[in-house]
C-alpha positions, 0 to 999 in steps of 0.5 A: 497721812492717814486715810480720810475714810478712817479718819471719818469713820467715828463720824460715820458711827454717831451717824448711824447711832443719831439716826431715827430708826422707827422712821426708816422702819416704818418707811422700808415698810410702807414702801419698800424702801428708805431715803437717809439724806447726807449720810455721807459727808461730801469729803467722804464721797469723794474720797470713795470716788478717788479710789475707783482706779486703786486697781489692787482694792478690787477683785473683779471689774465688771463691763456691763455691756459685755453681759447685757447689764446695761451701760458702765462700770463696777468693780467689786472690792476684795478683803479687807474692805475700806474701812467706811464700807466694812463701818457701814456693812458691819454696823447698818446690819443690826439696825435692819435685822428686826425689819428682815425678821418681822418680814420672814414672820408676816409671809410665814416664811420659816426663816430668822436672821442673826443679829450680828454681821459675823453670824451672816458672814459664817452662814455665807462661808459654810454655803461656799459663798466667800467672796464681797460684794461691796461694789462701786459703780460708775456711769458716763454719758449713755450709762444706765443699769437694767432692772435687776436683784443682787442675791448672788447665792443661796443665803442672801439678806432681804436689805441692802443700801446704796450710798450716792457719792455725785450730784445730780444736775450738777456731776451728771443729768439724769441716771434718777434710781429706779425701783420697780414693784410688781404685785400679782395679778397686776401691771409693775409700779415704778419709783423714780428716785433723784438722791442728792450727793451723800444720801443713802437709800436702804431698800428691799433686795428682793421683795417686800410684804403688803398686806392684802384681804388674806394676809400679806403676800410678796410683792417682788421689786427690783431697782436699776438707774436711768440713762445718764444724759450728761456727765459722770455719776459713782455710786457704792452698793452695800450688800451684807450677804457674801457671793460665791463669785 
């Protein structure tokens, strides 16, 4: 039988085609981040779900505790990718690559995307960095994610999704996505996220423009997850750039 994310895959691309891009824009933008509710169909979320334990999909498993991450599980997909991770790595990239561009324009920052994820992709493999960085996440009871930023090289995209595949109050309590801002000269602002079963929030991978009295300046940001309290909750991070381990 063939596999349910394939056979979900041209649903997943009209998705991507309905969706109001300005509006993400304008919210990745203002905030330095966007919420896309019920991106992923509940039979989508579970079959991803299915396949953490599909050993022969992964190239590396990561215990968090062992590194001080935090408390859980994620393992990083190798090549070929499951066809609805290479879907929506291959076709959200087009729609943020002007939002990453005007991001290099207003900080000055002598930089410009290429449109296409293969032109990312080539520019990853010539500075070594060949190896994907899709991952699926998994927390228990006690799990959370320390604040951090997936760059994992010199060449890294400044946008990145993450697709939430469990429920909350009903698969787990707890485990909201948080995200930090911290602006110079000043205490870190927190965002505190509770994304339903098949939400997808693109955010800022490393720091976003704000506008200030001369001119826009960054603001770095970071994002992990809070304890879970109770139950399992799996998520998937789509990141565009390549890594070089």
């Amino acid at each position: 039988m063939p596999d349910l994310l394939e056979k979900t895959t041209p649903d997943l691309l009209e998705k991507i085609a309905q969706t109001d891009w300005q509006a993400v824009s304008d919210s990745i933008n203002d905030k330095g981040y966007a919420l896309l509710p019920g991106f992923l169909s509940a039979a989508q979320c579970q079959s991803l779900i299915g396949r953490f334990d599909n050993t022969d999909e992964y190239r590396k498993t990561v215990v968090m505790a062992r590194y001080r991450f935090g408390q859980g599980l994620y393992k990083y997909w190798d090549y070929p990718l499951p066809e609805l991770v290479q879907t929506l790595r291959e076709n959200l990239y087009p729609k943020l690559v002007p939002i990453a561009n005007h991001w290099m324009d207003l900080l000055r920052i002598d930089k410009q995307f290429p449109n296409r994820f293969s032109e990312l992709q080539t520019a990853c493999h010539q500075c070594g960095q060949q190896k994907p960085t899709p991952l699926i996440l998994q927390y228990g009871e006690g799990g959370y994610n320390t604040l951090h930023q997936d760059l994992y090289g010199e060449v890294y995209f400044p946008l990145q999704a993450a697709c939430f595949l469990s429920e909350p109050e009903k698969d787990y309590t707890g485990g909201e996505f948080v995200l930090t801002e911290q602006v110079p000269r000043a205490q870190s602002k927190a965002l505190v996220l509770t994304p339903k079963r098949g939400d997808m929030i693109v955010f800022t991978t490393q720091f976003r423009p704000v506008k200030g009295v001369r001119g826009y300046y960054r603001a770095n940001m970071r994002h992990g997850v809070s304890e879970v309290r109770s139950g399992m909750r799996y998520a998937v991070g789509i990141i565009f750039h390549d890594a070089v381990s």
